[in-house]
VEXDRENMI-986176 format. One record per residue: residue number from 0; residue in three letters; chain; y, x, z of N, C-alpha, C in turn. Coordinates in Angstrom, 2 decimals. Atoms other than C-alpha are relative to their C-alpha. Layout:
<sites>
 seq type mol     n_v     n_u     n_w    ca_v    ca_u    ca_w     c_v     c_u     c_w
 NUM  ALA   A       Y       X       Z       Y       X       Z       Y       X       Z
...
</sites>
This chain:
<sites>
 seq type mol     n_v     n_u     n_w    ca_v    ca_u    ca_w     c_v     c_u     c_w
   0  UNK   A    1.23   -0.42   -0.63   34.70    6.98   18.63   -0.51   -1.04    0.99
   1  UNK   A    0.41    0.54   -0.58   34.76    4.32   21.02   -0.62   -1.59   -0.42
   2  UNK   A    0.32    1.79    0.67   34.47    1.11   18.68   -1.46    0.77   -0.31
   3  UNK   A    1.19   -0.23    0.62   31.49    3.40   16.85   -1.39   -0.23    1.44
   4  UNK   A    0.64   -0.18   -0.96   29.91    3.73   20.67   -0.23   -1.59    0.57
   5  UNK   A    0.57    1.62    0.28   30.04   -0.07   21.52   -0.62   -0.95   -0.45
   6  UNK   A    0.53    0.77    1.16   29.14   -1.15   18.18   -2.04    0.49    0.28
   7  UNK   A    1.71   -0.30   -0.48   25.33    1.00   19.29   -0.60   -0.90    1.02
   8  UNK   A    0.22    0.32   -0.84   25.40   -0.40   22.16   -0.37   -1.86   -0.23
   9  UNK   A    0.31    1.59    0.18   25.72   -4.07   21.13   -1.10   -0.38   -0.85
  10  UNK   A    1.09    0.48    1.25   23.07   -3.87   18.37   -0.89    0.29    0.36
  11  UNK   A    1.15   -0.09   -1.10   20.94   -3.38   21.56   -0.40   -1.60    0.34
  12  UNK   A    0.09    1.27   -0.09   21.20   -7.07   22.07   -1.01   -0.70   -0.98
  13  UNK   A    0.69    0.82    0.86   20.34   -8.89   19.32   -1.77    1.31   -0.72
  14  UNK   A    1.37   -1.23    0.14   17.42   -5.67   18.60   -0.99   -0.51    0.91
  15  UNK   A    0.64    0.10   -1.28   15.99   -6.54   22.04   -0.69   -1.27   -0.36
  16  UNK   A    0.96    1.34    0.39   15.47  -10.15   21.15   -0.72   -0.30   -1.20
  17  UNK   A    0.42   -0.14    0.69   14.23   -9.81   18.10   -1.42    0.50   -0.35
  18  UNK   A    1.84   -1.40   -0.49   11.55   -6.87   19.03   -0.80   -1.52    0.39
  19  UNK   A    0.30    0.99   -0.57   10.93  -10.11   21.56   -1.41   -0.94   -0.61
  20  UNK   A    0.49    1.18    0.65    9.92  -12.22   18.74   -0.70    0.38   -1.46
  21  UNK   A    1.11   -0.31    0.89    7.71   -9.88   17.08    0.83    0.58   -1.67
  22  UNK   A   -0.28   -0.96    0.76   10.34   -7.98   14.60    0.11    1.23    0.66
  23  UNK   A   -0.09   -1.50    0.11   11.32   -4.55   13.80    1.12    0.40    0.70
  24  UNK   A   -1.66   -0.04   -1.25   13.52   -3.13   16.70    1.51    0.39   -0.72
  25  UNK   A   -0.48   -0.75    0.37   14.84   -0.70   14.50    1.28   -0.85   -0.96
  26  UNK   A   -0.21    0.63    0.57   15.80   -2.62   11.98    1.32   -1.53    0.37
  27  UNK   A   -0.46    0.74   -0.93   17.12   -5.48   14.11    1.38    0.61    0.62
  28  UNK   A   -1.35   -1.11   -0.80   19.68   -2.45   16.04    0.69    0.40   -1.17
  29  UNK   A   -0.77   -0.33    0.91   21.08   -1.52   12.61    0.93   -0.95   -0.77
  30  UNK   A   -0.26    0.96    0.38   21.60   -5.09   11.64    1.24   -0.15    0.65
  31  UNK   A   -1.17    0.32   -1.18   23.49   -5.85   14.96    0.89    1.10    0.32
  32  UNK   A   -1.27   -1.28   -0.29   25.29   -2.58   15.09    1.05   -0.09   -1.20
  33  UNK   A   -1.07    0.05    0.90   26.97   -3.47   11.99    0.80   -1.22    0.11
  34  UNK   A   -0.69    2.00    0.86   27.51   -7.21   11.79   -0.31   -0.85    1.37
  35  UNK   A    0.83    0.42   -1.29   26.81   -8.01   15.77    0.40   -1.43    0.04
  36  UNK   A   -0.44    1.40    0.31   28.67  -11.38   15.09   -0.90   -0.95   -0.35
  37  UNK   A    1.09    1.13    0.23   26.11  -12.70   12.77   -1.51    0.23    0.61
  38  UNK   A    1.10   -0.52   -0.32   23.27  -10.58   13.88   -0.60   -0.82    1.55
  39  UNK   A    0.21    0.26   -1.61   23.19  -11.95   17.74   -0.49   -1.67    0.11
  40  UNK   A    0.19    1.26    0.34   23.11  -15.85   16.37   -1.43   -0.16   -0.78
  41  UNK   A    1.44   -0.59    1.01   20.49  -14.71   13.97   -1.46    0.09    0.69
  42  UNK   A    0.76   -0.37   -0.60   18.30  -12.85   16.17   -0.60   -1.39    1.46
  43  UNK   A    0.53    0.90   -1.78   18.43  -16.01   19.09   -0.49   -1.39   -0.98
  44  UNK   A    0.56    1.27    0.19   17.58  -18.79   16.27   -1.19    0.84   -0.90
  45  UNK   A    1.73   -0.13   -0.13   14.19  -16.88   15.46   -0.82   -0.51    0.10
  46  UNK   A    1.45    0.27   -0.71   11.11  -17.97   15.38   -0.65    0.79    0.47
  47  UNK   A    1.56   -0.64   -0.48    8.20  -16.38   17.33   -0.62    0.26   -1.18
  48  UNK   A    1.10   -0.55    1.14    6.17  -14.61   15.04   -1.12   -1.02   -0.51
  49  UNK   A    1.22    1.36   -0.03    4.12  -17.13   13.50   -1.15    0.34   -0.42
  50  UNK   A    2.01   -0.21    0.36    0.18  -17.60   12.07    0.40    1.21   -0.49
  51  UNK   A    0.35   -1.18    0.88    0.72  -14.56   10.58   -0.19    1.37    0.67
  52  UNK   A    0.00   -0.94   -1.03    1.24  -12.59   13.40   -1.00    0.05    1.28
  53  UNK   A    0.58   -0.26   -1.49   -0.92  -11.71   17.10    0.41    0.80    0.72
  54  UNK   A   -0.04   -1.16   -1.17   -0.96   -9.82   19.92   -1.14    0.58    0.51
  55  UNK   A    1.30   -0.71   -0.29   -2.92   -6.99   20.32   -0.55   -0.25    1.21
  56  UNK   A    0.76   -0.25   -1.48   -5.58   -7.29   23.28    0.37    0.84    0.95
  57  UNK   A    0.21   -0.75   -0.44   -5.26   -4.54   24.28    1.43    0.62    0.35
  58  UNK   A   -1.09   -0.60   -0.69   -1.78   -3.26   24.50    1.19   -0.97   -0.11
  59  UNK   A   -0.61    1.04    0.03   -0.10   -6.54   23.80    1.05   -0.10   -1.16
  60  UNK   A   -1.03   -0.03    0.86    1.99   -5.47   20.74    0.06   -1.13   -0.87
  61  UNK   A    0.26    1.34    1.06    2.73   -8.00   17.68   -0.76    0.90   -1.03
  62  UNK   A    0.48   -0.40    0.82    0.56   -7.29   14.92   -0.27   -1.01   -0.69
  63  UNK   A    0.27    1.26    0.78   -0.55   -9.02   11.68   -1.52   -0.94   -0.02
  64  UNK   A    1.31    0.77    0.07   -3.23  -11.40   11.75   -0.98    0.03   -0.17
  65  UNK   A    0.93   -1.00    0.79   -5.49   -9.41    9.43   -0.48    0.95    0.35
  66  UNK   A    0.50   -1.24   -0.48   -5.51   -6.74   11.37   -1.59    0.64    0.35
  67  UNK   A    1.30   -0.45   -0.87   -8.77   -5.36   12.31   -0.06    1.55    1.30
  68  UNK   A   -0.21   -0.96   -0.58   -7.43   -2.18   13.89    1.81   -0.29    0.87
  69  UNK   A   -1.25   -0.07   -0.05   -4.18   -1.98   15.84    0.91    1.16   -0.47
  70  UNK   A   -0.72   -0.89    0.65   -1.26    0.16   14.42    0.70    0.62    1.04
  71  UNK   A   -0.62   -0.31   -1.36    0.20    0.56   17.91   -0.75    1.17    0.83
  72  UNK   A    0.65   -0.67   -0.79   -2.59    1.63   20.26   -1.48    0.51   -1.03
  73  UNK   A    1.20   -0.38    0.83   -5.38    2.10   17.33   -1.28   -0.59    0.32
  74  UNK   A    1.18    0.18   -0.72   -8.03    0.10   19.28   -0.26   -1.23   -0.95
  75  UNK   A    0.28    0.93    1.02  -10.06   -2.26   16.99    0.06   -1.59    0.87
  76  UNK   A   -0.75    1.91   -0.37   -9.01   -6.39   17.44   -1.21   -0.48   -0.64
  77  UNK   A    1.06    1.04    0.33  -12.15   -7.49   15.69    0.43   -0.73   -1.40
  78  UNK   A    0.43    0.45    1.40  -12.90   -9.50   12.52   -0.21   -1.54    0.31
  79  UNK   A    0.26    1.63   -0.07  -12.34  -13.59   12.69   -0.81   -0.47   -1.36
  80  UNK   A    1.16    0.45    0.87  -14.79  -15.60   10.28    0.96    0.09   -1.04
  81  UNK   A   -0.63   -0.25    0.93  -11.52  -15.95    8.00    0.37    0.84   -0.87
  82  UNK   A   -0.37   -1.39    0.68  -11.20  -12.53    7.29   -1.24    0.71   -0.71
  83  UNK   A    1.19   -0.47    0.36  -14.69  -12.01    6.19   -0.21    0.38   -1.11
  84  UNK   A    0.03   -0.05    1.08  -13.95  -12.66    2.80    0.86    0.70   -0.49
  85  UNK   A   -0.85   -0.98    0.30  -10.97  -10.80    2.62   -0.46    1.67    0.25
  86  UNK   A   -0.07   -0.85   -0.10  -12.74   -7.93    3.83   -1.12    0.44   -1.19
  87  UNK   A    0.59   -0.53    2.31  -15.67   -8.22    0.62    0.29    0.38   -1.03
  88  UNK   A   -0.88   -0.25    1.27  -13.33   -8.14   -1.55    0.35    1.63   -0.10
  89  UNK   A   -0.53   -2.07    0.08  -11.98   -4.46   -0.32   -0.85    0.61    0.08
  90  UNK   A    1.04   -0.55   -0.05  -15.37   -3.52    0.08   -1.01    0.02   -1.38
  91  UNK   A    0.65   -0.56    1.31  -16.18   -3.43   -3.56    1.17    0.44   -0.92
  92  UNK   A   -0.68   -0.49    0.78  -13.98   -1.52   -5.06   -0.51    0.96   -0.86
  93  UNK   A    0.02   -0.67    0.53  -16.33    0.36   -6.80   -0.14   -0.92   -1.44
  94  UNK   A   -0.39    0.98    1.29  -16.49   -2.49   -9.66    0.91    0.27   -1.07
  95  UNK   A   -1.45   -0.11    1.16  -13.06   -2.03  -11.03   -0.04    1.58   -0.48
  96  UNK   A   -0.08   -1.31    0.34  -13.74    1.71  -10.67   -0.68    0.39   -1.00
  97  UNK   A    0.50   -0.22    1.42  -16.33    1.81  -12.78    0.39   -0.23   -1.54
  98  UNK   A   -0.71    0.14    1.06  -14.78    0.14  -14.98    1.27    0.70   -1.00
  99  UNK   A   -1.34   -0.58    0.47  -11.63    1.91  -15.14   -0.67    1.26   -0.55
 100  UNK   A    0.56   -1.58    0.78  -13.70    5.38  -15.65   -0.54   -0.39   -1.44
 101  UNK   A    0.43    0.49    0.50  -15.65    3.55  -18.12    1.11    0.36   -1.49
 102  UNK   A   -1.33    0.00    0.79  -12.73    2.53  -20.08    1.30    1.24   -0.45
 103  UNK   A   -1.05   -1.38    0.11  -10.74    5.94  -19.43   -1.21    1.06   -0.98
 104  UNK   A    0.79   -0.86    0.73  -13.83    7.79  -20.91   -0.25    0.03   -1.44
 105  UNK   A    0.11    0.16    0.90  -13.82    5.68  -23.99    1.05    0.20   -1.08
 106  UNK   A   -1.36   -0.25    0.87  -10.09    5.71  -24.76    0.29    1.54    0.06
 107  UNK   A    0.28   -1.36    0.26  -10.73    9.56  -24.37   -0.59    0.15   -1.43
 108  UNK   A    0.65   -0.63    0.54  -13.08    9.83  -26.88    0.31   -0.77   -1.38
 109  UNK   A   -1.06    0.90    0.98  -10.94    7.20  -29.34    0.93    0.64   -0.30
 110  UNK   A   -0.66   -1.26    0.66   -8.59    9.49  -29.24    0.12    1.29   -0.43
 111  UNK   A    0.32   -1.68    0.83   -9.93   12.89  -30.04   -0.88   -0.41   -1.59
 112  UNK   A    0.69    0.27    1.43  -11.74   10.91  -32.85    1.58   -0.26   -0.80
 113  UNK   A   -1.26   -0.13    0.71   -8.14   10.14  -34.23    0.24    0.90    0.00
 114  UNK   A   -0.62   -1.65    0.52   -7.16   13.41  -33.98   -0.69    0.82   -0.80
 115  UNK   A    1.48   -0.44    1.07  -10.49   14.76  -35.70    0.74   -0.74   -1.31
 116  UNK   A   -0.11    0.55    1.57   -9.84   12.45  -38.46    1.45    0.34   -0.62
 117  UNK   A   -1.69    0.02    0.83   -5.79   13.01  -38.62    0.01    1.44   -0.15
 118  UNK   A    0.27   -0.59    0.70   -6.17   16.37  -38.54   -0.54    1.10   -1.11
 119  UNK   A    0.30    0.12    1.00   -8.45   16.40  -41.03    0.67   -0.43   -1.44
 120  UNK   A   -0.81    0.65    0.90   -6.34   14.35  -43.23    1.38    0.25   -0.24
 121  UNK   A   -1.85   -0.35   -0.13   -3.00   15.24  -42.57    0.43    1.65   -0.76
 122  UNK   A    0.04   -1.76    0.10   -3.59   19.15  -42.33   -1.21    0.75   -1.16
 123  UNK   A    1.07   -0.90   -0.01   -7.03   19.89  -43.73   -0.51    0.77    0.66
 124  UNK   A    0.57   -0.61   -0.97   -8.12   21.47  -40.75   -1.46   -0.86    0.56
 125  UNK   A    1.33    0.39   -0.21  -11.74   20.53  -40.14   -0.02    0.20    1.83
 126  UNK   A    0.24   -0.52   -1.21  -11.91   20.04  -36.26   -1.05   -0.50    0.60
 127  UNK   A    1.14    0.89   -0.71  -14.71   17.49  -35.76   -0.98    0.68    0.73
 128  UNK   A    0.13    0.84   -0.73  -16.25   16.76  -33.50    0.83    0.74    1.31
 129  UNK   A   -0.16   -0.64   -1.10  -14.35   19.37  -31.22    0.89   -1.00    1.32
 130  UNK   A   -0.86    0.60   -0.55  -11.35   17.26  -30.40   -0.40   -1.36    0.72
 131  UNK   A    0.80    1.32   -0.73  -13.45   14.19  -29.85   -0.78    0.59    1.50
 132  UNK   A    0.52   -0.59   -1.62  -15.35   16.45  -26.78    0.59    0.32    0.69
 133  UNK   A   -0.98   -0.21   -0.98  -12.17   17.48  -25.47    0.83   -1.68    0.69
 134  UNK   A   -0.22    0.80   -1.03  -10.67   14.52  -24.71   -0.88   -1.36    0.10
 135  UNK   A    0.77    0.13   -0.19  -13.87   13.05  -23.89   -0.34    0.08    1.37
 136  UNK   A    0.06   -1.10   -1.03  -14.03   15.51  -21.36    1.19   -0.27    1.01
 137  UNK   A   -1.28    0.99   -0.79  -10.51   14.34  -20.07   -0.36   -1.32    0.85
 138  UNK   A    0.59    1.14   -0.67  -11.95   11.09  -19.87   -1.11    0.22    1.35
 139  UNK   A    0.74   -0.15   -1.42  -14.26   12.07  -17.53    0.18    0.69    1.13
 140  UNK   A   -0.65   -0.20   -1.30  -12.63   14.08  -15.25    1.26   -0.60    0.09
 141  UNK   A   -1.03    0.93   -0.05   -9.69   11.33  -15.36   -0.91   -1.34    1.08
 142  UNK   A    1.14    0.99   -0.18  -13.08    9.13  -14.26   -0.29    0.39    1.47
 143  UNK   A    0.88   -1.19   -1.33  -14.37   11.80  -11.42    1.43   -0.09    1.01
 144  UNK   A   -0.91   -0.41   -1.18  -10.70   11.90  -10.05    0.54   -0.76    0.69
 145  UNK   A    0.16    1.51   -0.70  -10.65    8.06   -9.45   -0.83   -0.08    0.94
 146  UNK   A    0.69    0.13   -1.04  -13.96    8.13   -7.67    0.19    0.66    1.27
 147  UNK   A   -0.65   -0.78   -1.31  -12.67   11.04   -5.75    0.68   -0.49    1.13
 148  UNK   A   -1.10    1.18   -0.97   -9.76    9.00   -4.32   -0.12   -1.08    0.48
 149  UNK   A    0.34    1.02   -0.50  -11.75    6.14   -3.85   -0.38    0.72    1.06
 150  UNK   A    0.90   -0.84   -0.97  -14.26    8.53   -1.55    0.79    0.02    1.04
 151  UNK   A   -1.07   -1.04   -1.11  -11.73   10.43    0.17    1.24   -1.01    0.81
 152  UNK   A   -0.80    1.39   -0.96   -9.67    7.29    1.30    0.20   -0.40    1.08
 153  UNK   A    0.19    0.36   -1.58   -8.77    6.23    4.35   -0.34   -1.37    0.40
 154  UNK   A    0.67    1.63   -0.55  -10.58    3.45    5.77    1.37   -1.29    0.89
</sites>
């Protein structure tokens, strides 16, 4: 009980400096609570969080570069000229969507025509054009439940 109580205690160390240098505390304390030997050498030849990382304005945490919001205190960090283009890009996502409904509506209606025709052919059961409107009909609420999730998204 007492090695397990030490061993917490020490993977406070190398955790601490780590957090320091812009990792995960947590992460860092589980490392060094197991393996505090290599973990403590580890954690002190670190780098500082590099380009990829900042510090929020506002409450000083590390965050990623990209950020436009903080994940910490939630207060927005702003938009550098670099990120401008990265943020166009996420701002048309209805492109691919269309597409994908597009495409989901057609391979709907590709496959109720195979089934119309198979069976027809297979069975003799005359079903045309039903099976082609059913999954047709798939296709499009397969289409509707994409845009949905685009909508309803969290910014």
């Amino acid at each position: 009980m007492e090695v397990l109580l030490i061993a917490v205690l020490l993977g406070l160390i190398p955790a601490m400096v780590a957090k320091n240098k812009g990792r995960n505390f947590a992460n860092w304390w589980l490392y060094g609570a197991l393996i505090f030997i290599v973990a403590l050498p580890h954690a002190l030849l670190l780098k500082a969080a590099g380009p990829n990382f900042k510090k929020c304005p506002f409450c000083a945490e590390i965050i990623k570069a990209e950020a436009i919001k903080c994940k910490h205190c939630g207060s927005d960090v702003g938009v550098s000229s670099g990120q401008t283009e990265k943020l166009l890009v996420k701002e048309r996502p209805w492109v691919s969507t269309a597409v994908l409904s597009f495409v989901s509506i057609v391979m709907g209606g590709l496959i109720g025509y195979g089934l119309d025709s198979a069976m027809e052919k297979w069975f003799g059961i005359h079903t045309s054009p039903w099976l082609l409107f059913v999954f047709a009909v798939l296709g499009i609420v397969a289409s509707f439940r994409v845009f949905l999730r685009l909508v309803t998204r969290k910014q």
